[in-house]
N, C-alpha and C positions, 0 to 999 in steps of 0.2 A: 380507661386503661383496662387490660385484660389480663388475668390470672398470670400469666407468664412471666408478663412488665412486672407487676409486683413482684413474684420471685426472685426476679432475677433482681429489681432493685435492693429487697432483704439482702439477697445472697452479698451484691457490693455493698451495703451499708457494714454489713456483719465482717466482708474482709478490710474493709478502711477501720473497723474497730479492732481487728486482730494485728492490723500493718502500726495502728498507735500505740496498742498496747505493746508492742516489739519493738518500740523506739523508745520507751518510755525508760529502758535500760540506764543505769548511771556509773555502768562501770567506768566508763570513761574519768568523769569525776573522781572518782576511786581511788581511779591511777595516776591521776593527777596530785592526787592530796597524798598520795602514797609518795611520788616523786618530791614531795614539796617538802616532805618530812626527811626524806634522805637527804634532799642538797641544806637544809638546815641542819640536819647532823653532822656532814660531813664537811659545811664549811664552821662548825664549832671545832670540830677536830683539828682542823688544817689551823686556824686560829691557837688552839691549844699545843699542838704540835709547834706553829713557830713561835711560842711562849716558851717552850721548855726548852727549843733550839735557843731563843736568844739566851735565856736563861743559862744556859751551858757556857757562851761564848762569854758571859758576862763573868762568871764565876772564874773561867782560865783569864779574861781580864784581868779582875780582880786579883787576883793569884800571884800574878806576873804585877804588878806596882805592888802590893805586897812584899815581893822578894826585891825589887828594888830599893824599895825606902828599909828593908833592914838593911842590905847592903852600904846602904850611904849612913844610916845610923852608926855601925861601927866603925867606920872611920872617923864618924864627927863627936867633939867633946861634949859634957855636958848639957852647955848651954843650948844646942843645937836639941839634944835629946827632950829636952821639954818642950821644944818649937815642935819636933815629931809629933807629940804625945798629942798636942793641939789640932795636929796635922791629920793624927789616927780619928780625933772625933770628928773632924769636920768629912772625913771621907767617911765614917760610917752616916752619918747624917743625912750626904748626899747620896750614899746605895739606897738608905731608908725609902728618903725622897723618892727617887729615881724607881726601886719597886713600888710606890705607892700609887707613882703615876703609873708605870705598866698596868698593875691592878686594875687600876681605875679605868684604864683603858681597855684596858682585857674584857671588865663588865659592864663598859657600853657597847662595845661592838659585840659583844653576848647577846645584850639585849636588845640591841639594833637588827639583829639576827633575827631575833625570837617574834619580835614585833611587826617587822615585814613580813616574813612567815606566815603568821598571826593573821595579819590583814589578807593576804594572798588564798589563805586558808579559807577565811569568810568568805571573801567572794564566789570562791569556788561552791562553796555549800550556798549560798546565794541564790548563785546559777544553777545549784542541783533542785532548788527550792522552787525556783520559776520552771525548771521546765517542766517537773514533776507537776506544777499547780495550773500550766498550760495546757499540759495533758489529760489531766481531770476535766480540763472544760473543756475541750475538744470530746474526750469520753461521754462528757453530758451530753452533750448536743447529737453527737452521733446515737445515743440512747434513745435521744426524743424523736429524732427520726428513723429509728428502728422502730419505735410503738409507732411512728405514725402510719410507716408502712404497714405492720403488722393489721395494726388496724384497718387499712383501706382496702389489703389483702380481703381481710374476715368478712368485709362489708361489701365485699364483689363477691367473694365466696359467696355467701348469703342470699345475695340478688342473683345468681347465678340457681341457685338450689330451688 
């Protein structure tokens, strides 16, 4: 090989290590884990949002058998009024319930949320992991064939001089 070959081999070794080191980029990533974070907030939102909607519908429910059963209390005699009063606990009991279960509902699908996320997250940084640590070996190697050239360059140089 003559002084030139090596050259010009440096010169491609050196641009295939500028062309890795310019892929090695992880905006991509980035923007992914960026996206990942908004559609997990924003589907807690929309969750929370039809929590407070049902919540509203539930209260004028509410509200509305409320004013019915006083309306049929006054008409009805005593005995009737204590069957009510039975009636008022057993419907606060089951709103209890009935919120306890939305709750409960409410914060697994929170955390159903949080934990796909979660895992969709990892992999992505995963991924940011592997290409970052592919591109370090790829950078070595191309390293070791820039000395090597460099070298056989110096050792023509040499035998040339």
């Amino acid at each position: 090989m003559d002084v030139s070959t090596l050259v010009a081999q440096m010169h491609d070794t050196l641009s295939t290590i500028h062309t890795t080191l310019a892929s090695l980029n992880t905006s991509q990533h980035d923007h992914t884990l960026d996206e990942l974070e908004r559609k997990r907030e924003g589907t807690i939102q929309t969750l929370v949002a039809a929590f407070t909607v049902e919540s509203q519908s539930l209260v004028q429910k509410r509200e509305a058998e409320r004013e019915a059963i006083a309306e049929q209390r006054r008409r009805e005699d005593e005995e009737r009024e204590r069957k009510r009063r039975l009636e008022d606990e057993e419907l606060a009991a089951k709103e209890r319930e009935q919120d306890e279960e939305r709750n409960v509902r409410l914060r697994n699908e929170t955390q159903d949320v949080e934990e796909e996320t979660d895992n969709l997250m990892s992999e992505v940084e995963a991924e940011a992991q592997r290409t970052i640590e592919e591109g370090k070996k790829r950078l070595a190697e191309l390293e070791e064939k820039r000395k090597v050239s460099l070298s056989d360059l110096v050792i023509r140089v040499r035998s040339q001089c």
